[in-house]
N, C-alpha and C positions, 0 to 999 in steps of 0.2 A: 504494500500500500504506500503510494505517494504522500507524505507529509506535508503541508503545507507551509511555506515560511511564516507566514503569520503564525501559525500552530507553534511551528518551531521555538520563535520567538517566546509565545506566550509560556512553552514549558522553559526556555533557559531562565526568562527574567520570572519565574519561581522559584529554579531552584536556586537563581542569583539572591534573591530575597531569603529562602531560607539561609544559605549559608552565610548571608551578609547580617541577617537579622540584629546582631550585637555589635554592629557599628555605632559610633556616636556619628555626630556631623563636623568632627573635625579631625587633624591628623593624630589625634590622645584619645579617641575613640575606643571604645572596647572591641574586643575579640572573640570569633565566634569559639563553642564550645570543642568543635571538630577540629583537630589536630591538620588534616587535611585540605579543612576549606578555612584555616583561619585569618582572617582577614581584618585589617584596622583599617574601616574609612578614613580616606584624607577630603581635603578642601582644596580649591583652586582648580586649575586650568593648566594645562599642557597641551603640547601641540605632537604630531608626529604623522610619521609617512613613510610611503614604500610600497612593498608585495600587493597589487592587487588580488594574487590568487587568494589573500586572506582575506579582504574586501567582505565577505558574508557572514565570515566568523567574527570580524571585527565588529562589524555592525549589530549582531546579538550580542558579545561581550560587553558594547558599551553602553548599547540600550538597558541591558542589564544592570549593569553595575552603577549609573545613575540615579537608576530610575530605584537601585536600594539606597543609594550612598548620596544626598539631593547636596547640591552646596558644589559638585564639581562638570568639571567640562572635559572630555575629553576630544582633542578632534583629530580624527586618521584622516587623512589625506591618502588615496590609493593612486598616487601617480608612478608606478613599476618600482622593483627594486634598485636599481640604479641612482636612480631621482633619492630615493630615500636614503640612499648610504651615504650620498651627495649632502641632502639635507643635514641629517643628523654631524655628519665630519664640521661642516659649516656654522654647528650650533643653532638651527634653526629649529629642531626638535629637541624632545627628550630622549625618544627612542624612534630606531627604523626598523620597519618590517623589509625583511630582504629571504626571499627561497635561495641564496646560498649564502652561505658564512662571510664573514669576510677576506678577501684574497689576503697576502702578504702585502703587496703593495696597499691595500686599503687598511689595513691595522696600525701601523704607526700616525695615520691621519685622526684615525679615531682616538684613538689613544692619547694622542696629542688633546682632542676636544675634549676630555677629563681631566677636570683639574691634578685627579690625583690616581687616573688611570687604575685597572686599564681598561679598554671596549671588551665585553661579553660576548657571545651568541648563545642566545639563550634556544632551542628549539621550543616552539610551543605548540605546532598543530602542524599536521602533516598531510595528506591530499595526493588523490591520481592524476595524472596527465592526460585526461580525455583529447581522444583524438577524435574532434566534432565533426559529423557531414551532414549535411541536407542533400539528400537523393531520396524520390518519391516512389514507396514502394521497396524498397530494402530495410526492412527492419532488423535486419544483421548484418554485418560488414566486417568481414575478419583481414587484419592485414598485419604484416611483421616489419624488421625491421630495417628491411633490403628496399619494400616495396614502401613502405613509409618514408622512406630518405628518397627513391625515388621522385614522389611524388612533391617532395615538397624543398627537391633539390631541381625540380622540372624537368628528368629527365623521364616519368611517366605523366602523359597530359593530357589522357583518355581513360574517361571511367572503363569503359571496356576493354581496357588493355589484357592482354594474355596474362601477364603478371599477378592483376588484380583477380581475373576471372578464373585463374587456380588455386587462387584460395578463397573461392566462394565458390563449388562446385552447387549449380542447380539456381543462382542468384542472378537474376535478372538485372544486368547494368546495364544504362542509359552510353550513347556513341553520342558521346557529349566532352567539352571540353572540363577538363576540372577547374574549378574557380580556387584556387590555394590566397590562406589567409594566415600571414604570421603577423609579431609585434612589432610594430614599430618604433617603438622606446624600449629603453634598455629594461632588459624582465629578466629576474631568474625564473620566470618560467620556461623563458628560452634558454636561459644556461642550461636549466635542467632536460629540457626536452632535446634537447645537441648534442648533451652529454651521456643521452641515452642513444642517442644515433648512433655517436661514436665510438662509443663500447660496444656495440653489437650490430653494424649495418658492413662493417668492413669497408669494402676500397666502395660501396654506393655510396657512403656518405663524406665525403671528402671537402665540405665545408668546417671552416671554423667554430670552434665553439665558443659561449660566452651572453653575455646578456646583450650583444647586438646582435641583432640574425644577419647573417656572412650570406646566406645561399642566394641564388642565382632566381632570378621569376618571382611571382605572386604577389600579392599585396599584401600593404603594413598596415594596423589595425592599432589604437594607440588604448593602452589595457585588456584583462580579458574580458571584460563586457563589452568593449567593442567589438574585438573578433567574435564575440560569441553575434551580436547584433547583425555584424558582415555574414558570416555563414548562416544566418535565420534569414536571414531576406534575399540571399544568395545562391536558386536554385543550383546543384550540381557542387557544391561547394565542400571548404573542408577546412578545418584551422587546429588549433591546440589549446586548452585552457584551460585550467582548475577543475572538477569534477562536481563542484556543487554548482557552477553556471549553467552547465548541460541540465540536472537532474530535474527541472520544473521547467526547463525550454519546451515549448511543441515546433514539433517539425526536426527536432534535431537530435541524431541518432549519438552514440558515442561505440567507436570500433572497437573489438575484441582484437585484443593483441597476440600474437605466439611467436614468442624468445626464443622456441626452439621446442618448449615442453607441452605445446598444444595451445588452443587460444583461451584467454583469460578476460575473462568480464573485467571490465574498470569499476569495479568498486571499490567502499571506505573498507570492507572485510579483507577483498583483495592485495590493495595497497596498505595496507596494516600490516602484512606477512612478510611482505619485501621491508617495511621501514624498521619493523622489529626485529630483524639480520644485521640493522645497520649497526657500526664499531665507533665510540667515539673515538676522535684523533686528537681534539682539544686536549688540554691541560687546567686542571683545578675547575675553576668555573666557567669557563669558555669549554660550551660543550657541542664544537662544530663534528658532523658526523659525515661518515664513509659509507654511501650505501651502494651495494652490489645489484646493479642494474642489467649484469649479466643473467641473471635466476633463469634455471628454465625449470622450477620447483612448479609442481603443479598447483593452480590457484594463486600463486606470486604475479602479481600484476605486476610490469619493471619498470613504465616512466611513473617514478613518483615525485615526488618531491616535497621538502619538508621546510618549512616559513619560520625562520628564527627571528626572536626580537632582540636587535641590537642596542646595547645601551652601556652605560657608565656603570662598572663595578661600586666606583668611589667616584667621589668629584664631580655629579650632577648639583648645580643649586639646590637648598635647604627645601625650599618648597619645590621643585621636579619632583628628587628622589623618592619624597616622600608618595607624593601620587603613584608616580611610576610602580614603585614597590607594591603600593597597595591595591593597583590596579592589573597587577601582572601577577600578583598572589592568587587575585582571583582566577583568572584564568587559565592559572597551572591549577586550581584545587580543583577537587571534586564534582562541583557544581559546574565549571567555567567548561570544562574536559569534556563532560556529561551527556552535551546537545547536537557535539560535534559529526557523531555518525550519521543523524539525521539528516545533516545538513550536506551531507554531502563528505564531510571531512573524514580526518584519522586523530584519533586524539591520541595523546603521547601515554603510554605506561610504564606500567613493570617497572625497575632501577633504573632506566631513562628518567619518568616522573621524579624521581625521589632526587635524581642530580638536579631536574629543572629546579625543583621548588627549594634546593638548597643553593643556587644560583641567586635565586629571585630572593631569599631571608638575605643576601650579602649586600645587597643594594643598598650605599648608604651616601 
């Protein structure tokens, strides 16, 4: 059964209220009784930005945590993660949502923006790579990772190419041109979607990787709500985008992948399988991770990708930290974690959880 966002909403900003319930309205507020969702409301206003693929999750977390904790403002900006790591180095933000860590070149900048250092990456929610089409009449679409890099490296540019049409034996495709839609601003959705090319497409996918898209043809689509927008009104079409834009789209399919191990539905169950193999690499509280997008593990979906919130260890303003902390509490606890499969998402567990949330207590 399809959940509604509204619905959605209405159960997070519940269990946002239960487990916010022992807030006060300022930052010496009280704490909820649960170990795991305890949280001290703060006051004031911060700013922040980045990962549109978090864009739906952000927008339940902050509806919620307002709407328990009255007195503060939070405002995400989802202009790509680029913009945001941008942002925040710049001190424009408190914190930046970015779908990859920070490189080596981007960590002494950040670093540098803490007074007293150093930048974090904190993982908070994690998500499939839906590879979106509008074709009418194909309620399945199986494609890998040769014929994926093909198409969106332009060297297949016909639904009914041979390619396509052997791994859909009995599926009826349109002799039509493909309409290919990637980002046009810098996205770790496309680090991450490249980066799955390039682990497993071989000599087809011979573009760069990285949060610009390198490849040759298609159109740029600026967030994933735009591309999701471009392939819905764009018969014969195809893009890539976070899993919970697709999952209340009509008209717009989302393709079954096969890494090798057979084709694999893009779901929040699927993409949980592959993220929970991931190794951190980080150190202490920078808990950037390694995930194997090889998997040909039956049911392991492999373009995933996982939306870290970057921020100041030490050395955010008196009033940021403070918010920040308490608002990033919530969303690693219990409650915040809780709504995410619904929605489309992966929410983080197991010893993963237990480092995020001893990440997010260090925030000072």
């Amino acid at each position: 059964m399809t959940i509604s966002r509204t619905a959605r909403f209405t159960f997070i900003a519940a269990a946002g209220a239960l487990a916010l319930a022992a807030c006060g309205s300022s930052s010496g507020g009280g704490s909820s009784t649960s170990a795991s969702a305890s949280v001290n409301c703060a006051t004031g206003s911060i700013k922040a930005s980045g990962s549109s693929a978090q864009k739906n999750a952000m927008t339940d977390w902050i509806n919620a945590y307002q709407q328990a904790c009255p007195g503060t403002t939070i405002d995400y900006q989802a202009n790509g993660s680029g913009a945001g790591v941008q942002d925040f180095t710049n001190a424009q933000t408190a914190f930046a949502g970015s779908d990859s860590a920070l490189k080596d070149t981007e960590q002494p900048l950040a670093d540098k923006r803490c007074a007293s250092g150093p930048a974090i990456n904190i993982p908070m929610v994690g998500g499939a790579i839906a590879v979106a089409y509008n074709l009418t009449g194909v309620d399945k679409l199986i494609l890998n990772p040769a014929v994926t890099a093909g198409i969106f490296s332009n060297t297949i540019t016909k639904w009914n190419d041979p390619k396509i049409a052997a791994l859909n034996p009995g599926v009826t495709l349109p002799d039509a041109t493909i309409a290919q839609f990637h980002r046009s601003d810098a996205s770790g959705t496309t680090a991450n979607f490249t980066a799955w090319l390039k682990d497993t497409a071989g000599a087809d996918w011979t573009a760069d990787t990285g949060k610009e898209w390198k490849a040759p043809g298609g159109q740029g689509s600026k967030g994933s709500d735009q591309v999701l927008a471009s392939v819905k009104s764009t018969p014969n079409s195809i893009g890539y985008v976070e899993l919970s834009f697709v999952q209340d789209a009509q008209g717009v399919g989302a393709a079954w992948i096969d890494n090798g191990g057979g084709a694999v539905e893009p779901t929040s169950a699927n993409a949980a399988a592959t993220i929970a193999a991931a190794t951190v690499t980080g150190t202490g509280n920078n808990l950037s991770l390694k995930i194997d997008r090889t998997t040909k593990t039956p049911n392991n979906y492999p373009a995933v990708l996982v939306t870290y919130e970057i921020t100041c260890e030490k050395g955010l303003a008196a009033d940021q930290s403070a918010l920040v902390k308490s608002f990033l509490t919530y969303t690693a606890s219990d409650a915040g974690q809780g709504g995410l499969t619904d929605s489309g998402y992966v929410p983080i567990t197991g010893d993963l959880l237990t480092k995020v949330r001893t990440a997010v207590s260090s925030i000072s």
